[in-house]
C-alpha positions in Angstrom: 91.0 69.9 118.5 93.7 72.2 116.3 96.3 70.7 115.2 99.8 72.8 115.0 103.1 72.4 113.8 105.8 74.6 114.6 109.4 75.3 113.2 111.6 78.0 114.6 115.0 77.8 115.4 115.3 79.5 119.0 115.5 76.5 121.1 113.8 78.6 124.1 111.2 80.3 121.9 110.6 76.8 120.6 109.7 75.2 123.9 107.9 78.3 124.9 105.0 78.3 122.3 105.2 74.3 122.7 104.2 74.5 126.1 101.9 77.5 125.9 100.0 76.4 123.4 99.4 72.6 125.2 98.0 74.1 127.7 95.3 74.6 126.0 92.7 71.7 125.8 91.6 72.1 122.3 95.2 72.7 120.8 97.7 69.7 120.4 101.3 70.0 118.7 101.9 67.3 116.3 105.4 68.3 115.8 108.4 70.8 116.8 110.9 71.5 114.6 114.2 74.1 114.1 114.5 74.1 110.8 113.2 73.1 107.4 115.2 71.0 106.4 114.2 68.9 109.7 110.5 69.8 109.1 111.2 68.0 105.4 112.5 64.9 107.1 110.1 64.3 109.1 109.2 60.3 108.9 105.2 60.7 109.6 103.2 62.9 107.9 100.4 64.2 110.0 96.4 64.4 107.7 95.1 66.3 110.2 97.2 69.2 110.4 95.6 72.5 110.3 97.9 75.4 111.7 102.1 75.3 111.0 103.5 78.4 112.8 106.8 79.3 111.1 109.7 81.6 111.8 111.2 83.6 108.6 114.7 83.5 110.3 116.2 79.9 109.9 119.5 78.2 108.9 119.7 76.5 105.9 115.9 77.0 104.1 114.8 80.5 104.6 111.2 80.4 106.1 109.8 82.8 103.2 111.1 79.5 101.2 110.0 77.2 104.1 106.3 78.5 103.5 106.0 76.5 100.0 107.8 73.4 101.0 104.6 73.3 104.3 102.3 74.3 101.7 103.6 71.2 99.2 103.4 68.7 101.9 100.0 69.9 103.9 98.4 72.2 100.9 95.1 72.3 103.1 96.7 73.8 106.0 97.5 77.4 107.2 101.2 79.0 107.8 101.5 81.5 110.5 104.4 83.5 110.0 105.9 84.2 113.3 108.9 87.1 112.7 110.8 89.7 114.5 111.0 91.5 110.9 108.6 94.4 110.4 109.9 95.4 107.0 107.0 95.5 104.8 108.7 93.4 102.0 108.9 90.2 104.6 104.9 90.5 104.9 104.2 90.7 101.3 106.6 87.9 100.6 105.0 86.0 103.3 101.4 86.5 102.1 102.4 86.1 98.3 104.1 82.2 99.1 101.0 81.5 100.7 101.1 82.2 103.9 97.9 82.7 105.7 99.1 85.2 108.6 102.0 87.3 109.5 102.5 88.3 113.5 105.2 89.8 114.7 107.2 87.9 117.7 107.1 90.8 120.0 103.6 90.0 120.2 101.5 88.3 123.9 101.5 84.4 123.8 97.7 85.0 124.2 98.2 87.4 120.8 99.7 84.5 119.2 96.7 82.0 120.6 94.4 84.6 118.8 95.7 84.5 115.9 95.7 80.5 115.2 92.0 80.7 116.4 91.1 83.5 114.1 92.7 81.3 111.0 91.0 78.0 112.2 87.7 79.7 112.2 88.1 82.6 109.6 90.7 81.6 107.3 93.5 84.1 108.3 95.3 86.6 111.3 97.4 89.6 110.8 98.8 91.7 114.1 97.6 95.5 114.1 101.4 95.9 113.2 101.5 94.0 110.3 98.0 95.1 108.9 99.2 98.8 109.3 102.6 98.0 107.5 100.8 95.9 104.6 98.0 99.1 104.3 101.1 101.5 104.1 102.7 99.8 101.5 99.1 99.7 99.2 98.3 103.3 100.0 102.1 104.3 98.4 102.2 106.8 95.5 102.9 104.4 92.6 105.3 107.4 91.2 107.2 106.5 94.1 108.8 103.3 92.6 110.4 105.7 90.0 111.7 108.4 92.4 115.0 107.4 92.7 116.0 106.5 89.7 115.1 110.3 88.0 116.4 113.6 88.3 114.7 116.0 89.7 113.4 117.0 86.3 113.0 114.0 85.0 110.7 113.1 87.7 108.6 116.4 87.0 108.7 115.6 83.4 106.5 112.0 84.3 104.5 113.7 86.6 103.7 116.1 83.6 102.9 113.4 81.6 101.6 111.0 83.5 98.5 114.3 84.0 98.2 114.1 80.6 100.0 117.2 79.3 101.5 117.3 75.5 105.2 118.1 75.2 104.5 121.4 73.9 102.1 122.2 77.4 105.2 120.5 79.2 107.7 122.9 77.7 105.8 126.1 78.6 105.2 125.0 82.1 108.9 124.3 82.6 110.2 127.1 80.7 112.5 125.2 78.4 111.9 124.3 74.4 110.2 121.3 73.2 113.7 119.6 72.0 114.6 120.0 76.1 111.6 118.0 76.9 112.5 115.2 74.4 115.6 115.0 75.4 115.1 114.7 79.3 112.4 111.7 78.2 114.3 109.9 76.1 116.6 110.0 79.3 114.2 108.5 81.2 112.7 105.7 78.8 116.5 104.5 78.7 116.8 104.5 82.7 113.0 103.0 83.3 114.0 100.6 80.0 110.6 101.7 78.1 110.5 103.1 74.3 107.4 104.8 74.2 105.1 107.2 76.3 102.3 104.7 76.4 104.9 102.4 77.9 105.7 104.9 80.3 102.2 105.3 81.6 101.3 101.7 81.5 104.7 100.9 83.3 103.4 103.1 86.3 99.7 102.8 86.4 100.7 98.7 86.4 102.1 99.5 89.9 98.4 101.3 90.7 96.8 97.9 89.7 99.0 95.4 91.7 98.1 97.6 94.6 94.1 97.7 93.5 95.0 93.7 92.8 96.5 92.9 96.9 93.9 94.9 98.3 90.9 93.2 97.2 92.8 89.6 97.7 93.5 91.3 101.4 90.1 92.6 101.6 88.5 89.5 100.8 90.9 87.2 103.0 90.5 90.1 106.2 87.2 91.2 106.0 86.2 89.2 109.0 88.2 91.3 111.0 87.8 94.6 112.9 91.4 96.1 112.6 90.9 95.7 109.0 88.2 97.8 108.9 89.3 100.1 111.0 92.5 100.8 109.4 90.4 100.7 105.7 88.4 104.0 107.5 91.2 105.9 107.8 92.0 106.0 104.3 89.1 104.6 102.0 91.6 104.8 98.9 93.8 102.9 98.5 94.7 103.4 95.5 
């Protein structure tokens, strides 16, 4: 028997997954809830639970917040995030609060099923969406974070330096004097809040290891299954 707890909001999506789901023998739903607030005032508190499926979109305690409060009162079960979000931030939020799956509400009932099997028995579920959006965001240049706050030659400048090249080499290759160069950095150091050039690097490579860091977490938690690999083919660096 899995035992699942749910907490969405949407009255009709609500009694929709209720009633899917018990129509399966080996699934029962200890409890239904619309909120977190009401999943926190709860009077009985249920041993045995093993999946909580939780919308991000709630009144009152966001369910990215909702994920720690489940997590504080059943620490040995698993949260499903259920969303209509795609943005990439939602599922690394999700996953960093604890949550141990992130599937996207346009997804089959029998999708849905799937994924609270695949967590009972392996630990965690991501839809093909989700996984492609999460692999996206770990396969990003880590320059990229910086972009927007430089110039145009301020950005070529880090590029510059970030390869390894001395002011003077930096200089020659953009046509302009050394005193240009340092100029244009100290420009940057103000806007990226750094005071040194071994800052600088060690400010963007850090961005390199938190990706290195998700993906072997991710690789460890997914490994079991296929779409994992399959997206991992495409592009064996992530870095």
């Amino acid at each position: 028997m899995i035992n699942i707890g749910i907490i969405e909001d949407n009255h009709f999506l609500l009694s929709n997954y209720r009633e899917f789901l018990e129509d399966f023998q080996e699934c029962k739903v200890l409890f239904a809830c619309k909120s977190i607030e009401e999943f926190m005032a709860l009077p009985v508190i249920h041993p045995d639970l093993q999946v909580v499926l939780l919308d991000i979109t709630l009144p009152g305690i966001s369910g990215i917040e909702g994920i720690r409060e489940v997590k504080r009162v059943y620490p040995d079960s698993s949260v499903i995030v259920l969303s209509g979000h795609e943005e990439q931030h939602f599922i690394i939020e999700a996953i960093k609060n604890g949550a141990s799956g992130y599937i996207i509400k346009s997804s089959r009932l029998s999708d849905i099923y799937q994924s609270i099997i695949d967590t009972v028995q392996s630990g965690a579920a991501l839809s093909p969406r989700a996984a492609h959006l999460l692999i996206t965001h770990l396969n990003r240049d880590p320059m990229e974070n910086i972009k927007d706050k430089l110039t145009r030659r301020e950005y070529e400048l880090v590029a510059l330096l970030k390869e390894g090249y001395s002011y003077k080499e930096m200089a020659a290759r953009l046509f302009v004097t050394v005193f240009t160069v340092n100029q244009h950095l100290k420009k940057v150091y103000s806007k990226l809040n750094v005071a040194t050039k071994s800052e600088l690097i060690s400010k963007i490579l850090s961005n390199n290891l938190f990706s290195y860091c998700w993906f072997v977490i991710l690789h460890l938690i997914f490994s079991d299954f296929n779409f994992f690999d399959m997206l991992l083919s495409a592009d064996g660096n992530l870095l």
